[in-house]
LOBA-210240 format. One record per residue (C-alpha): x, y, z; residue in one letter. Coordinates in nm, 4 decimals. Layout:
N
<lumdo x="X" y="Y" z="Z" res="A"/>
...
END
This chain:
249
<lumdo x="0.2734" y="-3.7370" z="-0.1707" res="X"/>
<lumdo x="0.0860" y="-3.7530" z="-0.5077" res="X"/>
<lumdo x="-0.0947" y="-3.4599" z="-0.6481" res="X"/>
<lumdo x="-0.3892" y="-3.3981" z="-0.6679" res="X"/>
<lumdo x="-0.5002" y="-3.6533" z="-0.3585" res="X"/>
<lumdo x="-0.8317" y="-3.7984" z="-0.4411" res="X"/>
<lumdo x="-1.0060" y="-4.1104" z="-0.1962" res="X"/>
<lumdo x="-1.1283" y="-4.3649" z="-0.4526" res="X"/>
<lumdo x="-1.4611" y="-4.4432" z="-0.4225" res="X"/>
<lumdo x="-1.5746" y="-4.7400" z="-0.6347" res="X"/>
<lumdo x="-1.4629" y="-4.7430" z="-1.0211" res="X"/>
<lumdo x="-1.3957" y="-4.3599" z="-0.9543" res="X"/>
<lumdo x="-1.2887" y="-4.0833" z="-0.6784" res="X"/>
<lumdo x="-1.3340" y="-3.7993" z="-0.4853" res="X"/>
<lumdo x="-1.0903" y="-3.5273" z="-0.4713" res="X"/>
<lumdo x="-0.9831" y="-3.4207" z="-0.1415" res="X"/>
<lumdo x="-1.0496" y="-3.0664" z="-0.2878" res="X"/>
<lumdo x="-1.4281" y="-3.0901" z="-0.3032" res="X"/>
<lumdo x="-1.4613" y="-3.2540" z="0.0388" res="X"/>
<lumdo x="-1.2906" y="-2.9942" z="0.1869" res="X"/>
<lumdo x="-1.4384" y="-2.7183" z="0.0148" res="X"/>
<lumdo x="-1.7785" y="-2.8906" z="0.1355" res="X"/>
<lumdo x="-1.6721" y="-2.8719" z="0.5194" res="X"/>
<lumdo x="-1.5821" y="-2.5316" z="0.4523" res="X"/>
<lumdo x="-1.9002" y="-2.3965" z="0.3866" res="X"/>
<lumdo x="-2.0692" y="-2.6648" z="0.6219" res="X"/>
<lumdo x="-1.8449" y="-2.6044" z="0.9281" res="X"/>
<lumdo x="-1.7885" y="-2.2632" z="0.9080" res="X"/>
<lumdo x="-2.1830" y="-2.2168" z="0.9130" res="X"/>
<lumdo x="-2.2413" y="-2.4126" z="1.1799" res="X"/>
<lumdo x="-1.9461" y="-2.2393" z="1.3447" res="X"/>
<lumdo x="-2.1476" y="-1.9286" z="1.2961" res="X"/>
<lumdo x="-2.4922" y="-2.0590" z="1.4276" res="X"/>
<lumdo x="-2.2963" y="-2.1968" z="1.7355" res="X"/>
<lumdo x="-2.1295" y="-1.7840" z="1.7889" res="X"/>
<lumdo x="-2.4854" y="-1.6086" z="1.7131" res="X"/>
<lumdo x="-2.6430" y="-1.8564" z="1.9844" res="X"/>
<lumdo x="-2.3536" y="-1.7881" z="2.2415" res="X"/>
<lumdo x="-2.4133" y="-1.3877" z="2.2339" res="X"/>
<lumdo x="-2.6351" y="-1.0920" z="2.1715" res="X"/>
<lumdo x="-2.7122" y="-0.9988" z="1.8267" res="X"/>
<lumdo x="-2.7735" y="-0.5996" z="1.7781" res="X"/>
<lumdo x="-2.9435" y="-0.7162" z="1.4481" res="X"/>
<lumdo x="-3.2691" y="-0.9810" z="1.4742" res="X"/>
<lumdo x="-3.2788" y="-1.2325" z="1.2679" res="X"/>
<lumdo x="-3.5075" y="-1.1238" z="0.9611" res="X"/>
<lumdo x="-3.2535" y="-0.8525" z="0.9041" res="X"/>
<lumdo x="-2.9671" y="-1.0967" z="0.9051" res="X"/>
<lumdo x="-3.0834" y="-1.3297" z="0.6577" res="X"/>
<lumdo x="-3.1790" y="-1.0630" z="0.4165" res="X"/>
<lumdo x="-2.7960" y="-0.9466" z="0.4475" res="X"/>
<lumdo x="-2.6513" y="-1.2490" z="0.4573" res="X"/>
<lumdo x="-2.8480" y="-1.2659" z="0.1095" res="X"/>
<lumdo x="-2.6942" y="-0.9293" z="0.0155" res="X"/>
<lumdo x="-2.3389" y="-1.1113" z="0.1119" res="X"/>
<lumdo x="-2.3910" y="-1.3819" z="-0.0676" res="X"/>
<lumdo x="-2.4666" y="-1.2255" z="-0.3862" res="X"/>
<lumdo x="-2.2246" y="-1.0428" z="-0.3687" res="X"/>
<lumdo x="-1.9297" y="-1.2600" z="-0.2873" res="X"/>
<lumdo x="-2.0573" y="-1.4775" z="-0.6050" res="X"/>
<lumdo x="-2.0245" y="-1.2102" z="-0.7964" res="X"/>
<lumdo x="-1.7041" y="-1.0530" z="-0.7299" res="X"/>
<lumdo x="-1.5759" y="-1.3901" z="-0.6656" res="X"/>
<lumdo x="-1.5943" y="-1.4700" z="-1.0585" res="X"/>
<lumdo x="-1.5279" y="-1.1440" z="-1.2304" res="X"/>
<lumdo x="-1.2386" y="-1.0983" z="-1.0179" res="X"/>
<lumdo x="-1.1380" y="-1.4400" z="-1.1074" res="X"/>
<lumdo x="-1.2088" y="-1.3879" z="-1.4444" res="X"/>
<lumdo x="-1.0340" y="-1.0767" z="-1.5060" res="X"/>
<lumdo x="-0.7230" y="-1.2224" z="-1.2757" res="X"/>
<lumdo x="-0.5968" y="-1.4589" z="-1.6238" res="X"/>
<lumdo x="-0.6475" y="-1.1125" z="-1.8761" res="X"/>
<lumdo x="-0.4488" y="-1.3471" z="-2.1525" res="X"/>
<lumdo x="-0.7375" y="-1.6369" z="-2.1552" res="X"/>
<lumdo x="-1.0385" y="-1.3603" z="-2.1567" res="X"/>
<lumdo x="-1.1181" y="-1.3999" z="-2.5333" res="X"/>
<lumdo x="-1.2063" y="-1.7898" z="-2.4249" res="X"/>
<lumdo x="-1.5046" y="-1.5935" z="-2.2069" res="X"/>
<lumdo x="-1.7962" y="-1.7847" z="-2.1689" res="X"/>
<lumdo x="-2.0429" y="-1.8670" z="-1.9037" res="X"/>
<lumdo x="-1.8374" y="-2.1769" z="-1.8272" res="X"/>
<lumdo x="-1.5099" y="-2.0107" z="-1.8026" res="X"/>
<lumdo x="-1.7135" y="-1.7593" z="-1.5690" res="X"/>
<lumdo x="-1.7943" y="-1.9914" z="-1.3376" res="X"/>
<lumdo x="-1.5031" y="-2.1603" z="-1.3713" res="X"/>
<lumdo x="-1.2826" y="-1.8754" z="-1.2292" res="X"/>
<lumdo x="-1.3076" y="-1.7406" z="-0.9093" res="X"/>
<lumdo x="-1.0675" y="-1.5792" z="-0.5866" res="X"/>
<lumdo x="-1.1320" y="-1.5266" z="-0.2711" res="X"/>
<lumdo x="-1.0459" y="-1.1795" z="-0.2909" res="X"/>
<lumdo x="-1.3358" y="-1.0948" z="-0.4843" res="X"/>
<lumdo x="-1.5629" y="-1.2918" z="-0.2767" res="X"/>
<lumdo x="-1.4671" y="-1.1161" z="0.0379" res="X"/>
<lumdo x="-1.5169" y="-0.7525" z="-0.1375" res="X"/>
<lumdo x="-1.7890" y="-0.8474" z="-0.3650" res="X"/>
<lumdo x="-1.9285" y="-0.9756" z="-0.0320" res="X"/>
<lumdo x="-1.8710" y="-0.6751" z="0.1271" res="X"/>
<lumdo x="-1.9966" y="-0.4401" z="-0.1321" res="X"/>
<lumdo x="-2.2892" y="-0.6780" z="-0.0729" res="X"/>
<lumdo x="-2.3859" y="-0.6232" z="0.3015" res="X"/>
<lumdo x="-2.2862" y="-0.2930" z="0.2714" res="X"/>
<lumdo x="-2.5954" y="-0.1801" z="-0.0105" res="X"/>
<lumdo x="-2.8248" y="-0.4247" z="0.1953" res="X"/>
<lumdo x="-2.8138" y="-0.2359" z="0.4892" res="X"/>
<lumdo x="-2.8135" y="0.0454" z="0.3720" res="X"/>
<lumdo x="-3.1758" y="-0.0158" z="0.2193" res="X"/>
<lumdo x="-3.2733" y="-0.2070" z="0.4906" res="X"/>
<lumdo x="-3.1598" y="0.0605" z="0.7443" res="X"/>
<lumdo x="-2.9312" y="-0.1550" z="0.9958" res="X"/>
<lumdo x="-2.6451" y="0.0294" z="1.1068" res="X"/>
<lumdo x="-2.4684" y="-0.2517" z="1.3483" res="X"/>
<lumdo x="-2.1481" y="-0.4274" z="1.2519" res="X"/>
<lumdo x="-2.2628" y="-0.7373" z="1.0726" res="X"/>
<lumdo x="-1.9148" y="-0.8645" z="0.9872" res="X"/>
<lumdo x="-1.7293" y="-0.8810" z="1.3960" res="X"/>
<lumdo x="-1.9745" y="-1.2163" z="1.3884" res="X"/>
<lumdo x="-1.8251" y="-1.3724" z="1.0900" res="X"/>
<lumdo x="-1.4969" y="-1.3266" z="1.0754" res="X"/>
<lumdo x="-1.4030" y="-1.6677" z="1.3118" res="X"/>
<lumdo x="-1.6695" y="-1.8815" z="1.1393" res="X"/>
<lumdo x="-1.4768" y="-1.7391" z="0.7864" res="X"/>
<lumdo x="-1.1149" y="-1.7995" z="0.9129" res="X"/>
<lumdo x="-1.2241" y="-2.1470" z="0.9959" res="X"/>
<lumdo x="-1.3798" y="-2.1827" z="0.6718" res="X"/>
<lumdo x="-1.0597" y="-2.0382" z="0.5490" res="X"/>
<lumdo x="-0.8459" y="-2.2894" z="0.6556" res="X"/>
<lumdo x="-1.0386" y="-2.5751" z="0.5515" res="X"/>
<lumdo x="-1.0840" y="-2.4724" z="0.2236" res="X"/>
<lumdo x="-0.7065" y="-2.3612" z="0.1548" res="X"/>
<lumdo x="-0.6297" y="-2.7070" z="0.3077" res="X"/>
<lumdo x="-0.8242" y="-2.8606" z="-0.0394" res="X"/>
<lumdo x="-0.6318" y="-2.5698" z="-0.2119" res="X"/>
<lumdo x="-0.2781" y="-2.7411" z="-0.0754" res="X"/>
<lumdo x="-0.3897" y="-3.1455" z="-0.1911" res="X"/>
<lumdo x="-0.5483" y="-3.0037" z="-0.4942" res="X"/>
<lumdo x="-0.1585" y="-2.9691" z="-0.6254" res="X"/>
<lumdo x="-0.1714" y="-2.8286" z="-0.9776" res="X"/>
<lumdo x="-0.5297" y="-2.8205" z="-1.0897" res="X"/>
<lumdo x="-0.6133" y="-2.5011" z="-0.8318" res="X"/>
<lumdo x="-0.3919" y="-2.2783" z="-0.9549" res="X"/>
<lumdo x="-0.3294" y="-2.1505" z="-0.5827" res="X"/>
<lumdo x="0.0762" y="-2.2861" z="-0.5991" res="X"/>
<lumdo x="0.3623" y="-2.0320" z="-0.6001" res="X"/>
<lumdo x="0.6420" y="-1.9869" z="-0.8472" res="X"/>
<lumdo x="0.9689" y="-2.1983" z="-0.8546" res="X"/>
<lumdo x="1.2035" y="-2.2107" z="-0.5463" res="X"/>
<lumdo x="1.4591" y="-2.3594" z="-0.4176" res="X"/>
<lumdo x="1.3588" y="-2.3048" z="-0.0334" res="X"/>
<lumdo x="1.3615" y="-2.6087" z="0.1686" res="X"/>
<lumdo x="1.0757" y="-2.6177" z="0.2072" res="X"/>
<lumdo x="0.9436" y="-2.5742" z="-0.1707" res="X"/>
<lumdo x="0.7110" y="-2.8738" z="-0.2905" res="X"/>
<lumdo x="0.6521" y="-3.0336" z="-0.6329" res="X"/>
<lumdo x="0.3148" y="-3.0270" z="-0.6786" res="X"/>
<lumdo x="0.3523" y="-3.3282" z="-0.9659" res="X"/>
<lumdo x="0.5342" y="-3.1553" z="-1.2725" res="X"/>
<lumdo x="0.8630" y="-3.1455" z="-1.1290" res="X"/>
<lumdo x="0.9107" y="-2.8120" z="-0.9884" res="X"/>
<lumdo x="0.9665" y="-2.7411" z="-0.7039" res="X"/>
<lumdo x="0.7470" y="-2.4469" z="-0.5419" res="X"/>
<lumdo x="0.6595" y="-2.1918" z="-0.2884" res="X"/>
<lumdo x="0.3572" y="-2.3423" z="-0.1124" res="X"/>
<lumdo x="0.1124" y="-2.0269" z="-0.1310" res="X"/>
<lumdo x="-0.1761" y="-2.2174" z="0.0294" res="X"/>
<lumdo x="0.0325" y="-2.3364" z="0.3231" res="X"/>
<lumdo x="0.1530" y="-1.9851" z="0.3986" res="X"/>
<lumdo x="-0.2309" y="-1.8506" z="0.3694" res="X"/>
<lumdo x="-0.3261" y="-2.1104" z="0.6131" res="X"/>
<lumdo x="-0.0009" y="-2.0324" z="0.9069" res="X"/>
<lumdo x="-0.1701" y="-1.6389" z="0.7929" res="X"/>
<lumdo x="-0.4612" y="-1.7517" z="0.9197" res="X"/>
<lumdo x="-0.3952" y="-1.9725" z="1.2280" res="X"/>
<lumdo x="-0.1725" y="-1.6323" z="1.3592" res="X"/>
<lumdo x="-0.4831" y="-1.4337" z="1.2606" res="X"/>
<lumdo x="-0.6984" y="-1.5781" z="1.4564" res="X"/>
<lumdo x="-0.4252" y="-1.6202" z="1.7651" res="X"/>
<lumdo x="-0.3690" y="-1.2727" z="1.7576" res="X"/>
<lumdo x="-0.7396" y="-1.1297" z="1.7369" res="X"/>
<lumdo x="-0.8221" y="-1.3754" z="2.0403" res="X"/>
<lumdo x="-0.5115" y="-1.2170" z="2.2260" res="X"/>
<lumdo x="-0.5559" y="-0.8803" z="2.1262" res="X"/>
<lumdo x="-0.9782" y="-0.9056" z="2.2097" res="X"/>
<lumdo x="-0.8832" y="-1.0514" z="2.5663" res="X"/>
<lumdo x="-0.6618" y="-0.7896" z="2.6630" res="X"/>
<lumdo x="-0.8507" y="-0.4859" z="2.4860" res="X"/>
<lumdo x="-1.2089" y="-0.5054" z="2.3812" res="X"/>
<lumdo x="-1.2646" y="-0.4164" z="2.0261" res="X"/>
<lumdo x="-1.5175" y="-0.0978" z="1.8626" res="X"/>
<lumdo x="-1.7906" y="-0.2488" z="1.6777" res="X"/>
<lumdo x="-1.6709" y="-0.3461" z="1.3379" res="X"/>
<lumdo x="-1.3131" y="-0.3564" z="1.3904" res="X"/>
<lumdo x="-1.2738" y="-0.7217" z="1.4099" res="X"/>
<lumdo x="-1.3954" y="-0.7653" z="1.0481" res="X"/>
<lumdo x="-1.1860" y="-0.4448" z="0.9886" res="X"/>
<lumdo x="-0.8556" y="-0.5904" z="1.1362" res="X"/>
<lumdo x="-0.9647" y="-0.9378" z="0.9292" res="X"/>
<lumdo x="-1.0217" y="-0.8267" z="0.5960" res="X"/>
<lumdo x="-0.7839" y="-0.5567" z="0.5994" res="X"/>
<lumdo x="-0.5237" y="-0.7237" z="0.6637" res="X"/>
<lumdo x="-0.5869" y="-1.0654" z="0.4560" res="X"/>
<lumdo x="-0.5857" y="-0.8086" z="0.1736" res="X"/>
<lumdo x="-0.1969" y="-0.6701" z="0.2745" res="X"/>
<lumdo x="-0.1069" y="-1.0502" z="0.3064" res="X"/>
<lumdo x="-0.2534" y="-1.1092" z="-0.0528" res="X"/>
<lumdo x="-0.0980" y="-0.8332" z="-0.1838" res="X"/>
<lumdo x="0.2254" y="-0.9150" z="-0.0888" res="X"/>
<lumdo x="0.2066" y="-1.2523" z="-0.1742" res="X"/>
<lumdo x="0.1104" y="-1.2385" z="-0.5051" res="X"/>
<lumdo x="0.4725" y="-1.1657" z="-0.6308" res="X"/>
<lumdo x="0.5188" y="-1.5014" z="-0.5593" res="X"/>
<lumdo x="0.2705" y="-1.6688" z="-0.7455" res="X"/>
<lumdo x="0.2998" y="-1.7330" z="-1.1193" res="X"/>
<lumdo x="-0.0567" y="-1.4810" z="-1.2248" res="X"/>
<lumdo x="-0.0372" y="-1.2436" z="-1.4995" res="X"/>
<lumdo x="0.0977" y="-0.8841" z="-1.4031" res="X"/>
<lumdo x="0.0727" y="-0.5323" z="-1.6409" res="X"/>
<lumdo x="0.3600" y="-0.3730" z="-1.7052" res="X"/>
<lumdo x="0.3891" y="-0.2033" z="-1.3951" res="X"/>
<lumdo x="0.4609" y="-0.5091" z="-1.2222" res="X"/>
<lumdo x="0.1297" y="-0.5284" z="-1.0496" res="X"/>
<lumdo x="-0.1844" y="-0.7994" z="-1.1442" res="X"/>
<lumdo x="-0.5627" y="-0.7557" z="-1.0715" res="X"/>
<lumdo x="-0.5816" y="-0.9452" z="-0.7222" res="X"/>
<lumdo x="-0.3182" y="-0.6627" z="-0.6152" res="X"/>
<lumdo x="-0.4998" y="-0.3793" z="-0.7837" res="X"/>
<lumdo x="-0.8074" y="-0.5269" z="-0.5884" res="X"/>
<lumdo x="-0.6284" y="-0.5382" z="-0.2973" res="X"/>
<lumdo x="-0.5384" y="-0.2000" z="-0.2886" res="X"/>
<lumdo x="-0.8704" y="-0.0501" z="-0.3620" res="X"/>
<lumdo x="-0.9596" y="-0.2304" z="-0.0856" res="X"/>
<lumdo x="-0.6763" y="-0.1065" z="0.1400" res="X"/>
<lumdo x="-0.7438" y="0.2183" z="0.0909" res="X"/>
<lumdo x="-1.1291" y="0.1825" z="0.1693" res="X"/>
<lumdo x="-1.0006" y="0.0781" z="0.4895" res="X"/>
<lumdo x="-0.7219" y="0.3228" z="0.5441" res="X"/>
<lumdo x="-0.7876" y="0.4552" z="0.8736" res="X"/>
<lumdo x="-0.7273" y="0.0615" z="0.9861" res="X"/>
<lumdo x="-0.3574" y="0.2201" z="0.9025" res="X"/>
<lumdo x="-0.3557" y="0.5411" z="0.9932" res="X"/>
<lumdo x="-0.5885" y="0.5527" z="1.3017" res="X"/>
<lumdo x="-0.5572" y="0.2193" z="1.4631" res="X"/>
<lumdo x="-0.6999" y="0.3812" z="1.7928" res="X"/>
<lumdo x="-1.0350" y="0.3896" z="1.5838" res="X"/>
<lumdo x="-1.0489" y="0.0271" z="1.6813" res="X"/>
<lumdo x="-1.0698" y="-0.0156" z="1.9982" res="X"/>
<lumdo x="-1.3689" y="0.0615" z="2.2479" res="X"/>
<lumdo x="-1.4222" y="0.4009" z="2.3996" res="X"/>
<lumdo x="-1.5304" y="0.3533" z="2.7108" res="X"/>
<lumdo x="-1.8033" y="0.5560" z="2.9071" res="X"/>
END
């Protein structure tokens, strides 16, 4: 396979990249209408778009000065190009949750707003790691050099660890296990986004070693140091896993 894989279109192409990143946000929204229609919302409508305003904001910006801050050796380039040029999912997810969290707090909901997006996201997840995967090089999402069977040259001759594919098996056993784990033992309010973000932020941690990003001295790089001051907001998801499930009457 040739990296990146674009369709040509004409005199010119599309990469395979932006189409999926498209059905990302296109699917996963409608796979989020389709969920909110299915069951009972403890927070009407006006309220959720003003959050989901509140999330988006929010996810943009941590989404880019995470990013930005991720490559510390290229931030003398800064510029509002190279800001929107960078951005991680990591920072989207807590910028997104600092986000909801500030909106409802001024707009006075208490409910879980996150239990309802956490499918829609994984699917939106998946697509968009899929682009990640035929965008080879250019996405900056591959691992270091192995020599694994499995390793793939992404087009400059080295083989590598396939980061993207092991976020998307992540999330396929994610979402297997939630649907298990929900059918056999119904879930407190919150903990599914809990359970999802939580521990999307151990797999990141962990599998940034492999992945060629710049690191202090310490061994560690931002994503991680993000990821852990995000793991311990959500430490009782560790220490008091019983917090998670329902309480019944």
């Amino acid at each position: 396979m040739h990296f990146p894989l674009n369709i040509p279109l004409g005199k010119g192409h599309i990469p395979v990249h932006f189409i999926c990143e498209t059905l990302a946000y296109f699917i996963g929204y409608r796979y989020y209408s389709y969920q909110r229609g299915k069951m009972h919302d403890k927070i009407n409508a006006n309220h959720r778009m003003v959050i989901f305003v509140g999330a988006a904001a929010g996810a943009f910006l941590g989404s880019h000065i995470v990013g930005v801050f991720e490559h510390l050796e290229l931030l003398s380039k800064f510029s509002l190009v190279y800001f929107m040029g960078n951005k991680t999912i990591v920072g989207g997810l807590l910028g997104g949750l600092i986000g909801v969290e500030f909106t409802k707090k001024k707009i006075g909901v208490t409910a879980s707003s996150g239990d309802l997006m956490v499918y829609p996201l994984i699917l939106a997840m998946l697509i968009g790691r899929t682009g990640c995967f035929f965008a080879g090089l250019e996405d900056g999402t591959y691992g270091v050099a192995s020599n694994l069977p499995w390793a793939i040259d992404f087009g400059d001759g080295v083989h590598r660890h396939p980061t993207n594919l092991y976020e998307i098996l992540y999330w396929i056993l994610l979402w297997i296990t939630l649907y298990i784990t929900e059918r056999k033992q119904p879930l407190a309010d919150g903990a599914r986004f809990k359970i999802f973000l939580s521990s999307y932020l151990v797999f990141r941690l962990l599998i940034e070693f492999i992945k060629p990003n710049y690191v202090f001295s310490f061994g560690l790089g931002v994503i991680q140091l993000v990821c852990i001051a995000g793991i311990l907001y959500y430490y009782k998801v560790f220490t008091q896993p019983k917090t998670l499930l329902l309480k019944h009457a």
